[in-house]
Backbone atoms as SQL, in Angstrom:
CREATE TABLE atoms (id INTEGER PRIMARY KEY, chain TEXT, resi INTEGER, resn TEXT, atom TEXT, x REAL, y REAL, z REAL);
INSERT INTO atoms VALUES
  (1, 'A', 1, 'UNK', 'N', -19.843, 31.346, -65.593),
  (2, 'A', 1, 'UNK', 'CA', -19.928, 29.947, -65.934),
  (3, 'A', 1, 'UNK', 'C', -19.783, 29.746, -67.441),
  (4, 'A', 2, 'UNK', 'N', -20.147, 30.933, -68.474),
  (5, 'A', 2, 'UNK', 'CA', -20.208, 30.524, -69.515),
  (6, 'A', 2, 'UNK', 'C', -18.584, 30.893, -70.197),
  (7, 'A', 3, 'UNK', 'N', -17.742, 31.509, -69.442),
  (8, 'A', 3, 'UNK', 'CA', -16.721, 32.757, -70.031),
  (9, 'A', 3, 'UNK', 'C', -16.212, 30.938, -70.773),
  (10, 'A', 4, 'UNK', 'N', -16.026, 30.044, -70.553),
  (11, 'A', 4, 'UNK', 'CA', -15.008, 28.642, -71.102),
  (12, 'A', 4, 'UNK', 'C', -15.712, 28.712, -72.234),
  (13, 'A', 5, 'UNK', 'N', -16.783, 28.707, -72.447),
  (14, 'A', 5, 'UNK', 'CA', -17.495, 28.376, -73.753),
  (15, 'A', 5, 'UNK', 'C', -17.353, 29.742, -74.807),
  (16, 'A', 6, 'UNK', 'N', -17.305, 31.082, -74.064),
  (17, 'A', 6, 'UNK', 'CA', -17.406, 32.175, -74.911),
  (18, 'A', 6, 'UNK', 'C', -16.184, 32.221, -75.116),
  (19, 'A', 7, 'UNK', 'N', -15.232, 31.607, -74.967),
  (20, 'A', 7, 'UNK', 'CA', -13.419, 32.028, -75.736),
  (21, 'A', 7, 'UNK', 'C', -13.357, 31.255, -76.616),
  (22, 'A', 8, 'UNK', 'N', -13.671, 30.383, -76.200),
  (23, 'A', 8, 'UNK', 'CA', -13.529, 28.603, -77.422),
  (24, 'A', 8, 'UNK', 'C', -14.582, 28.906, -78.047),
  (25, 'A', 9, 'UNK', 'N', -15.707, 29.925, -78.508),
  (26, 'A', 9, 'UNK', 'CA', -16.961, 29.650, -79.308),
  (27, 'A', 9, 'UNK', 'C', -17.633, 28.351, -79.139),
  (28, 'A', 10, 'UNK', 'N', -17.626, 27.482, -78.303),
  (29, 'A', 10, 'UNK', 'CA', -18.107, 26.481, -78.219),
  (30, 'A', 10, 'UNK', 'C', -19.695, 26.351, -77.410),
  (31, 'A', 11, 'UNK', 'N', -20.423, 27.696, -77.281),
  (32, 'A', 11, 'UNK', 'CA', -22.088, 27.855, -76.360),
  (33, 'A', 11, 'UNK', 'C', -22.540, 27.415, -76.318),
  (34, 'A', 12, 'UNK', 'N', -22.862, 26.701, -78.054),
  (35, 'A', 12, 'UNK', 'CA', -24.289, 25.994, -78.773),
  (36, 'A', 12, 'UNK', 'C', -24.326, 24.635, -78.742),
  (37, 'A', 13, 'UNK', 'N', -23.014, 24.139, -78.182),
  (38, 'A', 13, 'UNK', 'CA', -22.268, 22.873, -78.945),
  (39, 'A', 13, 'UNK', 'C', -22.606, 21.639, -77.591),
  (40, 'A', 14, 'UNK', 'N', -22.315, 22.524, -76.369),
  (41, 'A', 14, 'UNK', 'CA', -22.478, 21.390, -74.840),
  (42, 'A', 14, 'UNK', 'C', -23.842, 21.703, -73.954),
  (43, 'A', 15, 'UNK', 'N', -23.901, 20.458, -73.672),
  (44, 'A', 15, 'UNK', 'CA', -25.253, 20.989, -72.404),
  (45, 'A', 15, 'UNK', 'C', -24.078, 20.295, -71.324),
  (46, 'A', 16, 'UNK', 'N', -24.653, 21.496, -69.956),
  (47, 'A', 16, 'UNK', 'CA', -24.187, 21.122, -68.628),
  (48, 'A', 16, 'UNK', 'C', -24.934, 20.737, -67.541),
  (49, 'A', 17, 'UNK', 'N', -24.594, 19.745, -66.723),
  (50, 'A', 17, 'UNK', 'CA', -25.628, 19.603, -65.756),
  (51, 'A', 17, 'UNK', 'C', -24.432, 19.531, -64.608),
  (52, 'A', 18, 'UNK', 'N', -24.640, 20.028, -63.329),
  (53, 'A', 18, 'UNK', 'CA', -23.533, 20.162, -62.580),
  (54, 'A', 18, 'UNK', 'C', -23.865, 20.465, -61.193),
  (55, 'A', 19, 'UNK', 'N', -23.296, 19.324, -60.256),
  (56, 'A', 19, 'UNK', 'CA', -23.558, 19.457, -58.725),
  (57, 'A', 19, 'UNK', 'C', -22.800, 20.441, -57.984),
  (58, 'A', 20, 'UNK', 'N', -22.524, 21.314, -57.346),
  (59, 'A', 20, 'UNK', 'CA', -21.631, 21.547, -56.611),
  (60, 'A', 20, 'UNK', 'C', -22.246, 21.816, -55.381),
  (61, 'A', 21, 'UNK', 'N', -20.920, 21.871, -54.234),
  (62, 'A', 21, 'UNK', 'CA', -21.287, 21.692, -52.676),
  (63, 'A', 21, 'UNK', 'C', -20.689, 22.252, -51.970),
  (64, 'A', 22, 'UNK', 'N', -20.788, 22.931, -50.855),
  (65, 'A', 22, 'UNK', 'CA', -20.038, 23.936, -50.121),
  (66, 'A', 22, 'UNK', 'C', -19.313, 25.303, -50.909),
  (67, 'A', 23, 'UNK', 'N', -18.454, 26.101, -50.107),
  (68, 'A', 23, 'UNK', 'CA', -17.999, 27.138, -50.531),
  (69, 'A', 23, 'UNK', 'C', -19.304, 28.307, -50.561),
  (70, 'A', 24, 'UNK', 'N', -18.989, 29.551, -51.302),
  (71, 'A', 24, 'UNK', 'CA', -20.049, 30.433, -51.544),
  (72, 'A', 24, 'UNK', 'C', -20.510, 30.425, -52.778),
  (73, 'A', 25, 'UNK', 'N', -21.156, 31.210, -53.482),
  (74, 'A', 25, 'UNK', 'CA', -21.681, 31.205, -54.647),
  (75, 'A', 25, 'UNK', 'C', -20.466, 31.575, -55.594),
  (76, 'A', 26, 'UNK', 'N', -19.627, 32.806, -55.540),
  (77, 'A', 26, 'UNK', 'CA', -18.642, 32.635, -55.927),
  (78, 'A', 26, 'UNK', 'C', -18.126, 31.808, -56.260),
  (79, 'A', 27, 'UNK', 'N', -17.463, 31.337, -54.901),
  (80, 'A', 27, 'UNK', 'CA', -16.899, 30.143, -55.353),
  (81, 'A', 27, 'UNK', 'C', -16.992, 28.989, -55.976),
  (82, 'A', 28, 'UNK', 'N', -18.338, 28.571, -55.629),
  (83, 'A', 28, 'UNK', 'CA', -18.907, 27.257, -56.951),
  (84, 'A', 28, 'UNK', 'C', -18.917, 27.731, -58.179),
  (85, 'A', 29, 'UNK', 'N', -18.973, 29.476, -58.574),
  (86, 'A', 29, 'UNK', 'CA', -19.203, 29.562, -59.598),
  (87, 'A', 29, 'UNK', 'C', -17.973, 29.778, -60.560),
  (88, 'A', 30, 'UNK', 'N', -16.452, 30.219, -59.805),
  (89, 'A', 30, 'UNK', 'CA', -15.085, 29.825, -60.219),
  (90, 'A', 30, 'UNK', 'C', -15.200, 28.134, -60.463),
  (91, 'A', 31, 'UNK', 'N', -15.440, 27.211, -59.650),
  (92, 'A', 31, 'UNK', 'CA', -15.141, 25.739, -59.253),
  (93, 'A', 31, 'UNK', 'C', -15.697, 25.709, -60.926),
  (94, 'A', 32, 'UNK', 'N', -17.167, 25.684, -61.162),
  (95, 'A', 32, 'UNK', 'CA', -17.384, 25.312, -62.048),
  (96, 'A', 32, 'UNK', 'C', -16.971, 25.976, -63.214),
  (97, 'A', 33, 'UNK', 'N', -16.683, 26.881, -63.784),
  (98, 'A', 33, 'UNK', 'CA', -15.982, 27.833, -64.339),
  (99, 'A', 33, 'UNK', 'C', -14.528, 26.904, -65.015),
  (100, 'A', 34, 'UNK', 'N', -14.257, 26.219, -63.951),
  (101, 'A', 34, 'UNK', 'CA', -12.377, 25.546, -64.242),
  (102, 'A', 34, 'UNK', 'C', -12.647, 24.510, -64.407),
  (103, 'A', 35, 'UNK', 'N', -14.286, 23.691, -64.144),
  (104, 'A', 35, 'UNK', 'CA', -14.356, 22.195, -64.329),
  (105, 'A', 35, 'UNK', 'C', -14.661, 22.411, -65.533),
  (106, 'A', 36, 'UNK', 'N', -15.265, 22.993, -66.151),
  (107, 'A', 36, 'UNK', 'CA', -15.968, 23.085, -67.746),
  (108, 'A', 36, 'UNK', 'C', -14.725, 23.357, -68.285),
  (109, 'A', 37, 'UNK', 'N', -13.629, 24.064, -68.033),
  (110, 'A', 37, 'UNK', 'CA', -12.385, 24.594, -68.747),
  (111, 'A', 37, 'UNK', 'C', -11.614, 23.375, -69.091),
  (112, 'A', 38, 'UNK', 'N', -11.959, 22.788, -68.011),
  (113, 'A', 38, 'UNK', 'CA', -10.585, 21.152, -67.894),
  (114, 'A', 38, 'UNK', 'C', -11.446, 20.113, -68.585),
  (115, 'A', 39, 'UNK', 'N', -12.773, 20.275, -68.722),
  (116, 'A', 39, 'UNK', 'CA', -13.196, 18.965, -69.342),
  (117, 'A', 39, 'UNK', 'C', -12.851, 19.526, -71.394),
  (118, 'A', 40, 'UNK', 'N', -13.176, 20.849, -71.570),
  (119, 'A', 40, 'UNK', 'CA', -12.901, 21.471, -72.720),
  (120, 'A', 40, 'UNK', 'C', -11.767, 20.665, -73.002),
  (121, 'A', 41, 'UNK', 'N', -10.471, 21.036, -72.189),
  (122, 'A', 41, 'UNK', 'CA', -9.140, 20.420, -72.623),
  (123, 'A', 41, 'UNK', 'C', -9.118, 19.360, -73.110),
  (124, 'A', 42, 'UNK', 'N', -10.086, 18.072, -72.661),
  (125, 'A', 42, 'UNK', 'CA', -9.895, 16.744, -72.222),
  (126, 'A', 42, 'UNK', 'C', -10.488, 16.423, -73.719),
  (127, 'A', 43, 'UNK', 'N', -11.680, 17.599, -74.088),
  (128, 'A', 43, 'UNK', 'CA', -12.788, 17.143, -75.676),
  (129, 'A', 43, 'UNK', 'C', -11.827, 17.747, -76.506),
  (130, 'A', 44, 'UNK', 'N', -10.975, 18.579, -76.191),
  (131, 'A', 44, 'UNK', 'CA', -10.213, 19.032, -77.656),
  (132, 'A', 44, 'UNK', 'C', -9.173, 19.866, -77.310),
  (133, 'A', 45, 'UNK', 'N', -7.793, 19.282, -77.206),
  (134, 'A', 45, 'UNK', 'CA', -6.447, 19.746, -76.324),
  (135, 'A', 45, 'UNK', 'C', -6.636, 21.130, -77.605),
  (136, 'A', 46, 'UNK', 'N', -6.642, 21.400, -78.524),
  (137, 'A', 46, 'UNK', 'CA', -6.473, 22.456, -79.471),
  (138, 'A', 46, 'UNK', 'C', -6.791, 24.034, -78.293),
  (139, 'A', 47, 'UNK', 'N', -8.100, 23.771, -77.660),
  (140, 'A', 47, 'UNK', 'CA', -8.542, 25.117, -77.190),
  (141, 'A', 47, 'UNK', 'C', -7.547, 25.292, -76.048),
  (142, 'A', 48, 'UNK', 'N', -6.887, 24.164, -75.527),
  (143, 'A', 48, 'UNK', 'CA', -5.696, 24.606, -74.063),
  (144, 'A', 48, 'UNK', 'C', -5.553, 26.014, -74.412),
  (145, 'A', 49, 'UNK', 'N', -4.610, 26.017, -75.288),
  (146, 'A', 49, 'UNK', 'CA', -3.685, 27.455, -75.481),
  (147, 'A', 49, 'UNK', 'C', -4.770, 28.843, -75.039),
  (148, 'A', 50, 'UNK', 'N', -5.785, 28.590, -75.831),
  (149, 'A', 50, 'UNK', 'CA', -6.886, 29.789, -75.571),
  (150, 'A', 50, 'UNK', 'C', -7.412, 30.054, -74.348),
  (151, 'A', 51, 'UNK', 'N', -7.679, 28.610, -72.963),
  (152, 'A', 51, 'UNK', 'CA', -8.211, 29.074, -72.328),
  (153, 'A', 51, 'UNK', 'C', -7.098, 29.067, -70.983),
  (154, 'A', 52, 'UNK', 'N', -5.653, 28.702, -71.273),
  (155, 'A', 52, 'UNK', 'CA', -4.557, 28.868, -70.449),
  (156, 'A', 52, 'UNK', 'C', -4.217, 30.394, -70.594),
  (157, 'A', 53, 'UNK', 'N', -5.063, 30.860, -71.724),
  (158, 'A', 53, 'UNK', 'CA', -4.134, 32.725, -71.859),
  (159, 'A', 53, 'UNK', 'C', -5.002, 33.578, -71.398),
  (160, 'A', 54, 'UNK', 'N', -6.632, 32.856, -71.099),
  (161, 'A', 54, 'UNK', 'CA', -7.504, 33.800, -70.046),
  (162, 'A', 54, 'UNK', 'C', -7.621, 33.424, -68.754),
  (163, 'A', 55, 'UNK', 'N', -6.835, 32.355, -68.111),
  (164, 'A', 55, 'UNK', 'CA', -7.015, 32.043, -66.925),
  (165, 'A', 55, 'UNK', 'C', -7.655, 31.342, -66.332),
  (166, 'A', 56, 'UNK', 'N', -8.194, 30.168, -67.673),
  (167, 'A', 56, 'UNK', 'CA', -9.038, 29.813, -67.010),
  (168, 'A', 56, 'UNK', 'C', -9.152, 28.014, -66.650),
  (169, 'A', 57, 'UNK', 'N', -7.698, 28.202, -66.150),
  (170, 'A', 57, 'UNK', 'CA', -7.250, 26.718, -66.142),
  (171, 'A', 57, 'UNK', 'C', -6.187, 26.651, -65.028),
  (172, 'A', 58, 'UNK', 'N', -5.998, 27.440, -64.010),
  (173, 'A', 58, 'UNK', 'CA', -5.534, 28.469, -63.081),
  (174, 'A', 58, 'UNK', 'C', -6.581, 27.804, -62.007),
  (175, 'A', 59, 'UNK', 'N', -6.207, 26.647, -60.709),
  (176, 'A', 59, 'UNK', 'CA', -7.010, 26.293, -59.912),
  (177, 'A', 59, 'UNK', 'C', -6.457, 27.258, -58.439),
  (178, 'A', 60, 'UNK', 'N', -7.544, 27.516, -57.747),
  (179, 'A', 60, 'UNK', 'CA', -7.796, 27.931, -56.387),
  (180, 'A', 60, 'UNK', 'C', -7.090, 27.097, -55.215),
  (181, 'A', 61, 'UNK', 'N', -6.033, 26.589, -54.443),
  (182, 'A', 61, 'UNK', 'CA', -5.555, 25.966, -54.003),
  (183, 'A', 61, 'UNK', 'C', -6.451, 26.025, -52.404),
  (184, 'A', 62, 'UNK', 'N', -6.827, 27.051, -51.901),
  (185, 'A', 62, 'UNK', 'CA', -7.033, 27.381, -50.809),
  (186, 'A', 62, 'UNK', 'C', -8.156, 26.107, -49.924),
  (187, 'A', 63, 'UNK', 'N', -7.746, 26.086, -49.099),
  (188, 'A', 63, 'UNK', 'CA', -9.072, 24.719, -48.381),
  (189, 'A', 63, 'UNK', 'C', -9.001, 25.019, -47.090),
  (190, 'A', 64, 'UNK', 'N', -9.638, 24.181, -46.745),
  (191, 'A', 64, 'UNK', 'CA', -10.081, 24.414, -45.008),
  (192, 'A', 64, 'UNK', 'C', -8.764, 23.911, -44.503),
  (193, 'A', 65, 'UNK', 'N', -8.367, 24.484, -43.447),
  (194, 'A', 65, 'UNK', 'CA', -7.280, 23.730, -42.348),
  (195, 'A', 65, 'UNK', 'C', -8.138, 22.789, -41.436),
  (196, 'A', 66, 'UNK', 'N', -7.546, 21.552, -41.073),
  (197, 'A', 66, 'UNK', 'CA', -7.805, 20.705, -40.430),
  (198, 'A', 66, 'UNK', 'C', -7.590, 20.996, -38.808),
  (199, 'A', 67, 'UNK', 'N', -9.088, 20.431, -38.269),
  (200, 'A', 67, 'UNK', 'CA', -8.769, 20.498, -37.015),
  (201, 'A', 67, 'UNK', 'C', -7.202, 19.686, -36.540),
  (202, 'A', 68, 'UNK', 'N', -6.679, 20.145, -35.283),
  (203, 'A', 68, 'UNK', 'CA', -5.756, 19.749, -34.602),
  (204, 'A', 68, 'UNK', 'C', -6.025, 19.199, -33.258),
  (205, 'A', 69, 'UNK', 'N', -5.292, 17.429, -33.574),
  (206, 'A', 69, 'UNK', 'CA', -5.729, 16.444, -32.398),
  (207, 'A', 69, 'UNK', 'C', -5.705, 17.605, -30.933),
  (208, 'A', 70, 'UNK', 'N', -6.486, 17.228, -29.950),
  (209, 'A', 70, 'UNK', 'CA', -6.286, 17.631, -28.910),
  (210, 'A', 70, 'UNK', 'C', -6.850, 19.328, -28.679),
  (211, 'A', 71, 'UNK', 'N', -6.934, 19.766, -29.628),
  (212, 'A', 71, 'UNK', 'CA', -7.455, 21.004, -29.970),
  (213, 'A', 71, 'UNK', 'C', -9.323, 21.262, -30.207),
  (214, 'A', 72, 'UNK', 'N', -9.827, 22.414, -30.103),
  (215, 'A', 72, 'UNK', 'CA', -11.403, 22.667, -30.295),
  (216, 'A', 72, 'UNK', 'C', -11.460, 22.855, -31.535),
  (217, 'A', 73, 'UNK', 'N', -10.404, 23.512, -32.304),
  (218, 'A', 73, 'UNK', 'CA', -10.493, 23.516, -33.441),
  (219, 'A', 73, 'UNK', 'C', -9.150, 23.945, -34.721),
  (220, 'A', 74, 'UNK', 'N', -9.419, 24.479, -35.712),
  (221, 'A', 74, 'UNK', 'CA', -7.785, 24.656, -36.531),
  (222, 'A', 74, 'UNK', 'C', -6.572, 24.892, -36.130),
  (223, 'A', 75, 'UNK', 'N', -7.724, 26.523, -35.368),
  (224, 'A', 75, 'UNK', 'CA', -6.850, 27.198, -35.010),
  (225, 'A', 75, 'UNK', 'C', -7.243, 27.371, -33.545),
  (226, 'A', 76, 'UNK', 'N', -7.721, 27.341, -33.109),
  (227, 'A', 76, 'UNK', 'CA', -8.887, 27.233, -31.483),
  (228, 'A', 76, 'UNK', 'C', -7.665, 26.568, -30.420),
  (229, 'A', 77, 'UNK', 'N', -7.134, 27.279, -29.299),
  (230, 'A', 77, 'UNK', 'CA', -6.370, 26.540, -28.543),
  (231, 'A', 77, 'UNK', 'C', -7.289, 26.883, -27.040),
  (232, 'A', 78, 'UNK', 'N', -7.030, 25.623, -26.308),
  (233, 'A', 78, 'UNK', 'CA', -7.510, 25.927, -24.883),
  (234, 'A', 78, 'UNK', 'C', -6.635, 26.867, -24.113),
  (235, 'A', 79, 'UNK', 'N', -7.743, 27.588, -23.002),
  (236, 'A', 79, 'UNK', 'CA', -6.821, 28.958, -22.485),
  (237, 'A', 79, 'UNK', 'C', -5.901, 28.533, -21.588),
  (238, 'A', 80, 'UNK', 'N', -4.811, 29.345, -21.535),
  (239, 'A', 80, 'UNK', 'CA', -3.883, 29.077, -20.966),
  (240, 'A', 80, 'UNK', 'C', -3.968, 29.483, -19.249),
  (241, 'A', 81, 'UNK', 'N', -4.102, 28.118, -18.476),
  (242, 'A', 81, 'UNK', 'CA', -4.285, 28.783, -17.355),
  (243, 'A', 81, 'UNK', 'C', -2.931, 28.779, -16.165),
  (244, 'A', 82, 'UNK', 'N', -2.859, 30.149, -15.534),
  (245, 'A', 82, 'UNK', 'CA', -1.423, 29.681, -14.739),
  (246, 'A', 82, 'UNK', 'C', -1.270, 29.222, -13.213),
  (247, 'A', 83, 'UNK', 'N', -2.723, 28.884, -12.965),
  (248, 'A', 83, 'UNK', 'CA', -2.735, 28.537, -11.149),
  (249, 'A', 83, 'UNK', 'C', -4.091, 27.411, -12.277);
């Protein structure tokens, strides 16, 4: 959580307060990791360059698949019966 603040030297400078919801711990802890990175950008485009060359502005695309009408679930199909 802190790696955005330790490239930009910026530790001493922000307080964070921050909800996150679902996913694993990991993962909230990337989520928040890239929200602190992108708000950095937003307080001072200067650090982009620094924290685009550690990765840390690089979002996770991956999400849940949506159930499918008529279906139990994403991927869940009813069994196929032949009599």
């Amino acid at each position: 959580m802190r790696q955005p603040f330790a490239i930009t030297e910026t530790l001493e400078k922000f307080d964070v307060v921050a909800t996150i919801d679902g996913g694993g711990v990991s993962s909230q802890a990337g989520a928040l990791r890239h929200g602190i990175a992108r708000a950095l950008c937003v307080f001072n485009l200067e650090l982009r360059k620094a924290l685009k060359k550690a990765g840390m502005l690089r979002r996770d695309a991956r999400i849940k698949e949506r159930k499918k009408y008529g279906q139990k679930g994403a991927r869940r199909r009813f069994q196929f019966s032949k009599r």
